[in-house]
C-alpha positions as CSV (number, residue, x, y, z in Angstrom):
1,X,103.1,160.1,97.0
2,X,101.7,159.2,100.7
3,X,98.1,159.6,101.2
4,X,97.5,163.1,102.5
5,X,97.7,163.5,106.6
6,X,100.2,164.9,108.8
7,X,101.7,162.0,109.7
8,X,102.6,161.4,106.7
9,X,104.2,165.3,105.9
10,X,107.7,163.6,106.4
11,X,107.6,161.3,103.7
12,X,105.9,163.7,101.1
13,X,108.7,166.1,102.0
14,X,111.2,163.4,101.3
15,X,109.7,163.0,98.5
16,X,110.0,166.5,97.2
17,X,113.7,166.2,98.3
18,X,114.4,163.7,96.0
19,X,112.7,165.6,93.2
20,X,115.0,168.6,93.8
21,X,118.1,166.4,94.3
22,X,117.5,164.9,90.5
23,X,116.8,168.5,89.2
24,X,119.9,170.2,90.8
25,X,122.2,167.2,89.7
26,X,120.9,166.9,86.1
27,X,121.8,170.2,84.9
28,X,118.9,170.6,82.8
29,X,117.0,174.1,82.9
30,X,113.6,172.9,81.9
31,X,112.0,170.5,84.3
32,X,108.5,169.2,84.0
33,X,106.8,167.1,86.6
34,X,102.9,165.8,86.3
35,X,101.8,163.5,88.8
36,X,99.5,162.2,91.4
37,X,100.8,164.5,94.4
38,X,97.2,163.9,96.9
39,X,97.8,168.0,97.3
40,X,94.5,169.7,97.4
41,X,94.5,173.2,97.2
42,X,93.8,174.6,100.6
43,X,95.4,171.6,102.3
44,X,98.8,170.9,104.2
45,X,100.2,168.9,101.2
46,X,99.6,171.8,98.4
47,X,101.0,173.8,101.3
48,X,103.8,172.1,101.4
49,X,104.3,171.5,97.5
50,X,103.6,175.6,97.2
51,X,106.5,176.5,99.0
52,X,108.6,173.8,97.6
53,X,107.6,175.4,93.9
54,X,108.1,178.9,95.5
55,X,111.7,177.8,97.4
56,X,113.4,177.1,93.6
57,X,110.6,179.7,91.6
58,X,109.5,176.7,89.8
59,X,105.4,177.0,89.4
60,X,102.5,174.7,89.9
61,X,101.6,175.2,86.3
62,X,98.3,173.7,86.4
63,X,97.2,175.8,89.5
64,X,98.4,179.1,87.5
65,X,97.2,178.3,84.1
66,X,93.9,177.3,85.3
67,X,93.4,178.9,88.5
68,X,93.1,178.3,92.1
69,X,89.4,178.7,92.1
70,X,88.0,177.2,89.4
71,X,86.1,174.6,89.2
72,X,89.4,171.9,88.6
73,X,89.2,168.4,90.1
74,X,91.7,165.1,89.1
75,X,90.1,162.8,91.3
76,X,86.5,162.0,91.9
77,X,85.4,160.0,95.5
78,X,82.7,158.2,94.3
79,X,81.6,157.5,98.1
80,X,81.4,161.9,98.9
81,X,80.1,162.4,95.6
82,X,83.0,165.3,95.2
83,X,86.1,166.2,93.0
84,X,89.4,167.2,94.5
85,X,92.4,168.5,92.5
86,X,95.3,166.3,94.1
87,X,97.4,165.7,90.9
88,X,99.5,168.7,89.7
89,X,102.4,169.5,87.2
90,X,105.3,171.4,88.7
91,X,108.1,173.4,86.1
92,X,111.0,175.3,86.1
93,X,110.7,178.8,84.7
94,X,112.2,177.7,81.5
95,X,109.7,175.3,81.0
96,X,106.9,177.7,82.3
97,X,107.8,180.3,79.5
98,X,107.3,177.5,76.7
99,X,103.8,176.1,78.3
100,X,101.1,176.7,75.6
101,X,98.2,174.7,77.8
102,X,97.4,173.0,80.3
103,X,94.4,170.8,81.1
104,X,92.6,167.8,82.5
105,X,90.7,165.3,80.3
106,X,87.6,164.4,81.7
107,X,87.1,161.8,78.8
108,X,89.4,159.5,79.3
109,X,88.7,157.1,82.3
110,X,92.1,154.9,82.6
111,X,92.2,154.9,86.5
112,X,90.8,156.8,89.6
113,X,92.0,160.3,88.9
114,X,91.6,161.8,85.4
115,X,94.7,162.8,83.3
116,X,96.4,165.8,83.8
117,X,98.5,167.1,80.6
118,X,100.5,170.0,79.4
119,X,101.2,171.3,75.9
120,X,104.8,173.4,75.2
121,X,106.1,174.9,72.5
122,X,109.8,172.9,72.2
123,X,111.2,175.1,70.0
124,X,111.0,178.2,73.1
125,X,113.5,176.4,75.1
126,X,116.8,177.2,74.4
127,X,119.5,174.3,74.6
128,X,122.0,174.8,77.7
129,X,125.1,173.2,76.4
130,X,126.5,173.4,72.8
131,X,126.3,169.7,71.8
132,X,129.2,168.7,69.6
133,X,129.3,167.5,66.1
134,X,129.8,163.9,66.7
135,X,128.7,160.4,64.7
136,X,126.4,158.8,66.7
137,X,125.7,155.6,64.5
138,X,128.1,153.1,66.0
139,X,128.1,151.7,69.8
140,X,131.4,151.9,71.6
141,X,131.8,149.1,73.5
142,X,133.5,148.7,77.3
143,X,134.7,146.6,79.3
144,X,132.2,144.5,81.2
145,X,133.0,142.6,84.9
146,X,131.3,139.7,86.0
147,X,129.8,141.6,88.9
């Protein structure tokens, strides 16, 4: 994701508009997204990721399970000696209703901004398409072109 100022609201945006393009062509009911989104709470980005969440009544999980105003930071600036929370997980309803947890581990130092995980329950989400009875163990091979 761009780095969060208002010039670069466009691309984020665009970015989002991917995101929904891949979700509505996919088909698929529960949609999980955890990521480095540079949207602070209070901020035009998390503005803007709130309303794209609110548009298609997905949820910014993280935000909900832990809450707005708690003490939550993914990224610490080592130069301002403060936290933000910039990364997030977005879901679909269906996914929301099999979340068991949500958190951030603060042990585990991999790269600039901490991990961000969820926990669901699989067996709450309910397939969307009957899938049929089919073997599976041999390839079926097609035709290749030399393009």
């Amino acid at each position: 994701m761009p780095v969060k100022a208002q010039e670069n609201l466009p691309i984020f945006t665009d970015v989002l508009s991917e995101i929904s393009s891949i979700e509505e062509g996919s088909g698929v009911q529960s949609v999980i997204i955890l990521g480095d989104f540079n949207a602070q709470p209070d901020q035009l980005f998390f503005t803007e990721l709130n309303t794209f969440c609110t548009d298609r009544s997905w949820v910014c999980a993280d935000i909900e399970f832990l809450g707005i105003h708690s003490d939550t930071f993914t990224y610490f600036d080592t130069f301002h000696r403060r936290g933000s929370w910039l990364d997030h997980c977005i879901v679909s309803q269906a996914a929301w209703q099999s979340t068991v947890n949500i958190g951030i581990s603060k042990d585990i130092f991999v790269s600039d901004h901490l991990p961000i995980f969820i926990e669901c329950n699989l067996g709450a989400i309910s397939p969307t398409a009957a899938i049929q009875n089919t073997s599976r163990s041999a390839v079926i091979w097609g035709e290749r072109d030399e393009a």
